[in-house]
C-alpha positions in Angstrom: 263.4 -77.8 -52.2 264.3 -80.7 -50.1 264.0 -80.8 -46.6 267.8 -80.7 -45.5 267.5 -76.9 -47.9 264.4 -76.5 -46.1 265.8 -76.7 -42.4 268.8 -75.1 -43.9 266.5 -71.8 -44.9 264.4 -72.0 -41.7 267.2 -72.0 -39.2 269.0 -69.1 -41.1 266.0 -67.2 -40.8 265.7 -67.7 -37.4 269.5 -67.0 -36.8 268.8 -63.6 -38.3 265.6 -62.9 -35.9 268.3 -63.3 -33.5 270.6 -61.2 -34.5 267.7 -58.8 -35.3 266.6 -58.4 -32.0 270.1 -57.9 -30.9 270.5 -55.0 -32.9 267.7 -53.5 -32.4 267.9 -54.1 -28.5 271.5 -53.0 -28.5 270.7 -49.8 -30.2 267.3 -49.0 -27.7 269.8 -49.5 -24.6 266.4 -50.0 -22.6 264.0 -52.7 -22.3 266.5 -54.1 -24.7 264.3 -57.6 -24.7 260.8 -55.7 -25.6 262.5 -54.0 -28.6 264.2 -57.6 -29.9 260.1 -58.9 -29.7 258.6 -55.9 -31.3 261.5 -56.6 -34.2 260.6 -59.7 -34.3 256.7 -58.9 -34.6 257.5 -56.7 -37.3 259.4 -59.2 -39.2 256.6 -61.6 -38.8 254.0 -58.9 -39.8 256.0 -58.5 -43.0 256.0 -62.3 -43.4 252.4 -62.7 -43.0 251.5 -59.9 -45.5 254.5 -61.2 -48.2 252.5 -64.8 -47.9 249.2 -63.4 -47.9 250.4 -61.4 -51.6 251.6 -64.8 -53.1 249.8 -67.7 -54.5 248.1 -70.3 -52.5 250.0 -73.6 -52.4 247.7 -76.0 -51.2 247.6 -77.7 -47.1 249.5 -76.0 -44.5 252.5 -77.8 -43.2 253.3 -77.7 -39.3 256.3 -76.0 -40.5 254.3 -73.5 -42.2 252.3 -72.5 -38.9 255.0 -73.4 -36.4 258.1 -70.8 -37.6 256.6 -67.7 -38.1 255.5 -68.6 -34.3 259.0 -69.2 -33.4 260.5 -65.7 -35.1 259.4 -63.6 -32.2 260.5 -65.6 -29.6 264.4 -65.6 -31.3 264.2 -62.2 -31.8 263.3 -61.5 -27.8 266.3 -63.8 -27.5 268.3 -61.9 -29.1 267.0 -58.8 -27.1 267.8 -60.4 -24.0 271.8 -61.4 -25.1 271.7 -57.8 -26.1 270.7 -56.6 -23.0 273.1 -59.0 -21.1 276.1 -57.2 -22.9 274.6 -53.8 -22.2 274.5 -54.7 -18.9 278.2 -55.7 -18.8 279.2 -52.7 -20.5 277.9 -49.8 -18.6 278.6 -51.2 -15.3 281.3 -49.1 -13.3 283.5 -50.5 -11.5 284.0 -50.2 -8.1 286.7 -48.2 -6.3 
């Protein structure tokens, strides 16, 4: 692949840890950024095992090592948008 695909790929994934965590932090309704992590670790646990399966490919890029870092981190951020609009949502107004 060439690296404009590359960054292409890695920035839709990351995108989609986002909107990950948002769902899942949406649908908790409570610590709405813990659950948008803990999708995000799960996602990276699935990752780790899926590369772990496959053939070795030689050195490690820093790309290799730095976005599986970065996928809990967007998914907490989607948590956190999530809880932002649940927030907004429930509040009552005032009479």
């Amino acid at each position: 692949l060439t690296p404009m695909q590359l960054a292409v790929g890695d920035g839709l994934g990351l995108l989609l840890s986002v909107v990950g965590g948002f769902v899942a932090g949406r649908l908790a309704k409570i610590d709405e950024v813990h659950h948008g992590a803990a999708a995000g670790f799960g996602s990276l646990v699935a990752s780790l095992l899926i590369g772990w399966g496959s053939p070795a490919q030689g050195a490690l890029s820093w790309r290799d090592v730095l976005l599986p870092l970065a996928v809990v981190p967007a998914a907490a951020l989607g948590g956190y948008i999530a809880g932002r609009l649940n927030t907004h949502t429930t509040r009552q107004p005032t009479p």
